[in-house]
ZAGUZA-184764 format. One record per residue (C-alpha): residue in one letter; y, z, x. Coordinates in steps of 0.2 Angstrom, whole numbers, plus 5000, padded with zeros to 4 digits. Layout:
BEGIN
aYZX
...
# end
This chain:
BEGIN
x500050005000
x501749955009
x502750034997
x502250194993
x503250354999
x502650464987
x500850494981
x501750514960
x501350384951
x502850274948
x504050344934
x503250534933
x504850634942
x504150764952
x504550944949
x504051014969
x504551184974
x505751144987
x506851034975
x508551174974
x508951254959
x510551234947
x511151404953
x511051344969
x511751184969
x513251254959
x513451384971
x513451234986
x514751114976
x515851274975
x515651314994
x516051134998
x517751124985
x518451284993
x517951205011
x518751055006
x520351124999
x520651245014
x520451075025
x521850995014
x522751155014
x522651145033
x523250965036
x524650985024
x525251145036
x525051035050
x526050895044
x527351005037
x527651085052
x527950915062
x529050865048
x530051035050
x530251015067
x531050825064
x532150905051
x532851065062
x533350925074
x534150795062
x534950965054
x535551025071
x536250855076
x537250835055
x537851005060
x538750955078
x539450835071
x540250945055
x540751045069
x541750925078
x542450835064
x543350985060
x543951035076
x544550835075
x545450895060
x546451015068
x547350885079
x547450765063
x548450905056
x549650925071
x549950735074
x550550705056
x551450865057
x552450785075
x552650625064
x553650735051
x554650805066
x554950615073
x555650565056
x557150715057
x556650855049
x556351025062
x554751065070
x554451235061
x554751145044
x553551005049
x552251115053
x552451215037
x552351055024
x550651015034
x550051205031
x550451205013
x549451035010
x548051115018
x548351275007
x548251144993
x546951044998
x545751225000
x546251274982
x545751104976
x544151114986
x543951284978
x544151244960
x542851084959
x541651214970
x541651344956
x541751234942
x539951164950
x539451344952
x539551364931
x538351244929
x536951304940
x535551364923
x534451514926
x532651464931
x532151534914
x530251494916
x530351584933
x531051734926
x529851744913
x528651744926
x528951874937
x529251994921
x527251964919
x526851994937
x526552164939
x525352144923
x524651994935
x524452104949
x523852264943
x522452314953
x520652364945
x519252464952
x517952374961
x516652284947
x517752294932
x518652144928
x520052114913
x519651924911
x517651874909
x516951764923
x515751604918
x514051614920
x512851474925
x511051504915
x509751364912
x510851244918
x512251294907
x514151354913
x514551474899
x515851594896
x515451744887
x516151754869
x516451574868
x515551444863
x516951314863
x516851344883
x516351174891
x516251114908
# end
């Protein structure tokens, strides 16, 4: 017989001892998803982190250059207030119009800023969250459980006092 791997006749499934068990394979389909989502836990760390670092960088360098924009400013500021002085009025007077527009400038600045800050909403969901998280992480003695586990029996996932429970 070329064929032949098995000595059951074709058809006839064989129920042989060493054939694992529902419990079993459940219990290794469970081990492997948990293996699987630490892995993808893992990778996502990894390629957070290297996006993290590229970000600090690119923030860093948008920071410089905030930085010098505004010490740029400050010579803006006094060149516009010597034009004033060029065109007749006093130095002291120059320099005071230029201070005022920035005073003006600032309030302005100020205004649309807080007007922005009305509109932030309150994470409402959130809130109502974290009101049911010490009921969430109330501690119980070891081997008594508030919330019923399923159970796998004759092949079956089923959680007790439900019938409607499916998997």
């Amino acid at each position: 017989m070329a064929h032949s791997a098995s000595s059951s006749p074709a058809g006839v499934r064989s129920t042989r001892a060493d054939e694992p068990s529902v419990g079993s394979l459940v219990q290794s389909a469970m081990a492997d998803v948990s293996t699987l989502i630490r892995s993808e836990i893992e990778l996502a760390k990894a390629e957070i982190g290297t996006s993290a670092k590229k970000a600090g960088v690119g923030a860093g360098a948008l920071a410089a250059a905030g930085v010098l924009l505004a010490f740029s400013g400050v010579f803006l500021f006094i060149a516009i207030a010597e034009f004033l002085t060029w065109l007749g009025l006093q130095r002291w007077i120059s320099y005071l119009i230029v201070w005022f527009l920035l005073v003006l400038l600032a309030a302005v600045a100020a205004l649309v800023g807080r007007s922005a800050l009305k509109k932030i909403e309150k994470p409402e969901r959130t809130i109502e969250t974290l009101r049911d998280l010490p009921e969430v992480m109330h501690r119980e003695a070891p081997g008594q459980r508030r919330r019923e586990v399923p159970t796998v029996s004759n092949g079956r996932v089923q959680l007790a006092g439900r019938e409607d429970y499916t998997v």
